[in-house]
C-alpha positions as CSV (number, residue, x, y, z in Angstrom):
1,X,13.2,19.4,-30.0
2,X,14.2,21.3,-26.8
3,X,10.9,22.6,-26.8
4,X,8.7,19.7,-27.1
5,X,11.0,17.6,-24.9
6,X,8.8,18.4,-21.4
7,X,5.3,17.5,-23.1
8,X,7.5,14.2,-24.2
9,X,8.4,13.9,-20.3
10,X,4.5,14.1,-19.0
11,X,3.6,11.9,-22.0
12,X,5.8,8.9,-20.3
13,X,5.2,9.9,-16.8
14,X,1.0,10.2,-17.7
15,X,1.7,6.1,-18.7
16,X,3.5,5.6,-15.0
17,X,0.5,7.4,-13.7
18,X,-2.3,5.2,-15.7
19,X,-0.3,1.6,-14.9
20,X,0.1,2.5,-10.8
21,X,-4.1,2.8,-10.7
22,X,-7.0,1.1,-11.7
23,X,-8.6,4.3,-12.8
24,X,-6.9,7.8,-13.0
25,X,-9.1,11.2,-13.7
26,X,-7.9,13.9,-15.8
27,X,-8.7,15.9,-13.0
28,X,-6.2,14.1,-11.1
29,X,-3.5,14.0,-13.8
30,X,-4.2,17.6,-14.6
31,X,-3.4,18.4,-10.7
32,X,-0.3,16.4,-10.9
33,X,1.3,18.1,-13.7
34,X,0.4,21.1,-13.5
35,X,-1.5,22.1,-16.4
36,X,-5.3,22.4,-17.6
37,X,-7.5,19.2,-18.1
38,X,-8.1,19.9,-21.8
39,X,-3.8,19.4,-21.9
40,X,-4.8,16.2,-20.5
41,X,-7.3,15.4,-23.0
42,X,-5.1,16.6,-25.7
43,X,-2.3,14.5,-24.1
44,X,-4.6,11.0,-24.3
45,X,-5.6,11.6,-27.4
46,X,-1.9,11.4,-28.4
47,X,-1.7,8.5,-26.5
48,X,-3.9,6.6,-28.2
49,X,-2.9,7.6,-31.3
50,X,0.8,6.2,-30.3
51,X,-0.9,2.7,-30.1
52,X,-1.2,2.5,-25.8
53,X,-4.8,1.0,-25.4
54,X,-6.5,3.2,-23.2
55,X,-9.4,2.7,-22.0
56,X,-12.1,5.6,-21.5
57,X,-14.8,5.2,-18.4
58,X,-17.7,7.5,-18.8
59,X,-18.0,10.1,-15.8
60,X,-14.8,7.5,-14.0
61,X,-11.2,8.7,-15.6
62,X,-8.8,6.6,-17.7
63,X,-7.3,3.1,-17.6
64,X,-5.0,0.9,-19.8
65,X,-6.9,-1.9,-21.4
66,X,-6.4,-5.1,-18.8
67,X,-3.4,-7.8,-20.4
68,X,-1.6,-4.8,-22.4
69,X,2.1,-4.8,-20.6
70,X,4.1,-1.8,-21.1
71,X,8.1,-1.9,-21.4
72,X,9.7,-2.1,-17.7
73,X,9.8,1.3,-16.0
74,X,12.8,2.8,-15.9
75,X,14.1,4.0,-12.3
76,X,16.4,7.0,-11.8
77,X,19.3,6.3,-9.6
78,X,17.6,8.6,-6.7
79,X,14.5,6.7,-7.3
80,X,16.5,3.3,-7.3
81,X,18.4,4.8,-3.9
82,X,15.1,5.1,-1.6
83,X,13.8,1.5,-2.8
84,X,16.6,0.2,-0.9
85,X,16.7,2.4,1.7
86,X,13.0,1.4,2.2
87,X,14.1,-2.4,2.2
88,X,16.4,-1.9,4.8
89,X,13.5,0.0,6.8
90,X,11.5,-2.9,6.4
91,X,13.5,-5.8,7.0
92,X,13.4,-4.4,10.6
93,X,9.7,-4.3,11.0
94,X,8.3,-7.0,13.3
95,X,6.3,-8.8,11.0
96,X,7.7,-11.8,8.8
97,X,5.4,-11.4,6.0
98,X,5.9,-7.9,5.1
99,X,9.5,-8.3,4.9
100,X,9.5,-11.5,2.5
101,X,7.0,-10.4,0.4
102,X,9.0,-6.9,0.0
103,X,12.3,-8.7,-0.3
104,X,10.5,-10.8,-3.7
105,X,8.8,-7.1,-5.1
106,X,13.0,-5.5,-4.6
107,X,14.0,-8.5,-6.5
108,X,12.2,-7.7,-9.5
109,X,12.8,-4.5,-9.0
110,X,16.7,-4.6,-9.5
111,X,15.8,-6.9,-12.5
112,X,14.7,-3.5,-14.4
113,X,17.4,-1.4,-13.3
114,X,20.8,-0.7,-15.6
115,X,23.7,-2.5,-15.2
116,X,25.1,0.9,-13.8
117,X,22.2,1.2,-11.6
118,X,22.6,-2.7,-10.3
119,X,26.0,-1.3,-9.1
120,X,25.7,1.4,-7.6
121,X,22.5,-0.4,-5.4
122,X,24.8,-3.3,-4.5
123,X,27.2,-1.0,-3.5
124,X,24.4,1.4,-1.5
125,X,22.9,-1.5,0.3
126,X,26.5,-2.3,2.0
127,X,27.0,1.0,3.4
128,X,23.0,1.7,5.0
129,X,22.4,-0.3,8.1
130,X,19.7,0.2,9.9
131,X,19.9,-0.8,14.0
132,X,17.5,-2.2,15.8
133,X,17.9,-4.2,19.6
134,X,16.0,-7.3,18.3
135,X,15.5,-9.2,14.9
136,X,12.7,-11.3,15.9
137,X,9.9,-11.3,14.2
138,X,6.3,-11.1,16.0
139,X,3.7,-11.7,13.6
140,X,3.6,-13.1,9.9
141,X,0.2,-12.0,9.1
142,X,0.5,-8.3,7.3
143,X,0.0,-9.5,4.0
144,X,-3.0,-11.6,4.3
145,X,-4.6,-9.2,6.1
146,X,-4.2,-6.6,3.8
147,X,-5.5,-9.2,0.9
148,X,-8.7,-9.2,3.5
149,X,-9.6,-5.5,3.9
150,X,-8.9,-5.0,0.3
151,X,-11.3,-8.1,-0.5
152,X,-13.8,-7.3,2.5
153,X,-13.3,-10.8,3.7
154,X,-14.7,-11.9,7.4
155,X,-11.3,-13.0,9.4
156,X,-11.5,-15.5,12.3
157,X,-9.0,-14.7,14.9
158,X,-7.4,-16.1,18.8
159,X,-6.3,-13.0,20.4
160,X,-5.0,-12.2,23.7
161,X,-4.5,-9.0,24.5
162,X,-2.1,-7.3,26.3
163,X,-3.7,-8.1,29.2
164,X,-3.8,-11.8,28.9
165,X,-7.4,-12.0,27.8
166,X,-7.7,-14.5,25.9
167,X,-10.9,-14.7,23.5
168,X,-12.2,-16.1,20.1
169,X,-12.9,-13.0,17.4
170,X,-15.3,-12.5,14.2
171,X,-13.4,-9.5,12.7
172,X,-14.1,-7.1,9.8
173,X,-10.8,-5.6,8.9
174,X,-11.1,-2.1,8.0
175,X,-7.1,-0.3,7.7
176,X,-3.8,-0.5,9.2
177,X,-1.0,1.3,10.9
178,X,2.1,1.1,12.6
179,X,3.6,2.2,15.6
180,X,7.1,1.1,17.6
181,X,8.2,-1.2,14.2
182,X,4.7,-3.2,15.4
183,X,1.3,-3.4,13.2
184,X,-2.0,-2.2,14.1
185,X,-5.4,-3.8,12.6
186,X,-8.8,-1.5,13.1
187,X,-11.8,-3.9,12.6
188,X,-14.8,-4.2,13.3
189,X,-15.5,-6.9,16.1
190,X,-18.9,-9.1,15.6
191,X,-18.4,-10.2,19.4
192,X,-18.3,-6.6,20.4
193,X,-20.6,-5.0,17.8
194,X,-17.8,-1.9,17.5
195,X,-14.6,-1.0,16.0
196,X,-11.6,-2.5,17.9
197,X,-8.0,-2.4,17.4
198,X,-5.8,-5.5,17.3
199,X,-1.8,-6.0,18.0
200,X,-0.2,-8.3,14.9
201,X,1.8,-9.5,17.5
202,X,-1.1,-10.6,19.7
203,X,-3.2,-12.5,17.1
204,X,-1.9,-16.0,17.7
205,X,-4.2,-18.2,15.1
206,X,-6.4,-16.2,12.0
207,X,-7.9,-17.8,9.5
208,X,-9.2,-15.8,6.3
209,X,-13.0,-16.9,5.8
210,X,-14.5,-17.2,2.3
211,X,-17.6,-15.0,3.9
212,X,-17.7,-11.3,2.4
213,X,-19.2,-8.1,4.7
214,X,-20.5,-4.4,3.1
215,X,-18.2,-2.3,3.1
216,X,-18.1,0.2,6.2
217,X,-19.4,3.8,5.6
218,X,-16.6,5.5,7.0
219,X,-13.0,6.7,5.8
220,X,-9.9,6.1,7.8
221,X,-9.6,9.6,8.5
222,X,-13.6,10.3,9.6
223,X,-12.8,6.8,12.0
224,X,-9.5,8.7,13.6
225,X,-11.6,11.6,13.9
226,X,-14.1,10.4,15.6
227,X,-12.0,8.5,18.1
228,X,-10.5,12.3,18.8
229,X,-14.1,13.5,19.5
230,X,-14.9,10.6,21.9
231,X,-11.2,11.7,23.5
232,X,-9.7,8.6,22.6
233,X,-5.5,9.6,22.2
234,X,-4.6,7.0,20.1
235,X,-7.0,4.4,18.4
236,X,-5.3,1.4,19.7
237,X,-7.0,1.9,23.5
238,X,-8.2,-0.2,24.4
239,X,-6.4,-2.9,22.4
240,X,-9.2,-5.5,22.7
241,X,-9.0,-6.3,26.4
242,X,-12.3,-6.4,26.7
């Protein structure tokens, strides 16, 4: 039993792996495991045969077959430990949306987790606190725009900049990041004709159009690069001010 008890362990973690993506490789499971991709194949196979729909794209990977639920996942206590460690991190972050909409995901979270675990999470959460000189929020508009550059969706924004500039912005939201507990948005600006990057905490009216735009041609990393060949130090300069 001993023996087949680590093949058991990828078998469950394989199913993690398949429900946290649309579409997984064996390539990619293969490289996470350790092991060769015929394992992999071998390791579906078995799968299947178990009774988990999976679904098999040509020349794509793997997926579970769409309305099959799996039982809850089961956390383990260190696992269970950084969830709420991260909650804490985020519940200082500047915008409002982010830290409801986390607060709702933790919730259902906890309502997986042993009684045990429940416990000793309660009893975690009231010894972390995380300081910060000001609790007041500065944006509330994270999570919409991360619906937006997921959905290539045009946004409509009133920005001014750090400057005081006001101005009136067609945007096509392209990634994120944060800096100083504040967001970042890189977009492409219609008024402007290039990529721009907007403050959160400067947008002061958006509205999420129902028009779509092609996606852009360019990976965050090839758009950070080249803002390092055009000696740019940090992709948030200038932060729309013109």
């Amino acid at each position: 039993m001993a023996e087949n008890e680590p093949r058991l362990v990828r078998l469950a973690s394989i199913l993690t792996q398949l429900q946290s993506k649309r579409i997984v490789t064996a390539t990619e499971i293969a490289g996470r495991y350790n092991v060769s991709v015929r394992t992999i194949y071998r390791d579906i196979r078995a799968l299947e045969q178990s009774g988990i729909p999976i679904v098999t794209e040509e020349g794509k990977g793997y997926s579970i077959m769409e309305g099959y639920t799996l039982p809850p996942v089961m956390f383990t206590q260190e696992e269970a430990n950084a969830l709420i460690t991260a909650g804490q991190l985020i519940s200082i972050n500047r915008d409002a949306s982010l830290s409801e909409h986390y607060q709702n995901a933790i919730m259902k979270v906890k309502s997986v987790l042993r009684w045990s675990q429940k416990e000793r999470v309660d009893f975690l959460s009231s010894r972390i606190q995380i300081r910060n000189n000001s609790e007041q929020k500065t944006s509330n508009y994270l999570i919409k725009l991360q619906t937006a550059v997921i959905n290539y969706q045009v946004v409509k924004i009133a920005y001014v900049s750090l400057q005081g500039q006001k101005s009136e912005r067609c945007i096509e939201p392209f990634a994120m990041y944060t800096t100083h507990e504040n967001w970042i948005m890189i977009a492409f600006c219609r008024l402007r004709r290039d990529f721009r990057a907007f403050r959160l905490d400067c947008i002061q009216e958006m509205e999420i159009t129902e028009e779509c735009f092609e996606p852009h041609k360019m990976t965050l990393e090839q758009y950070l690069e080249k803002c390092r060949k055009e000696f740019i130090t940090t992709p948030d300069i200038p932060l729309s001010s013109d």
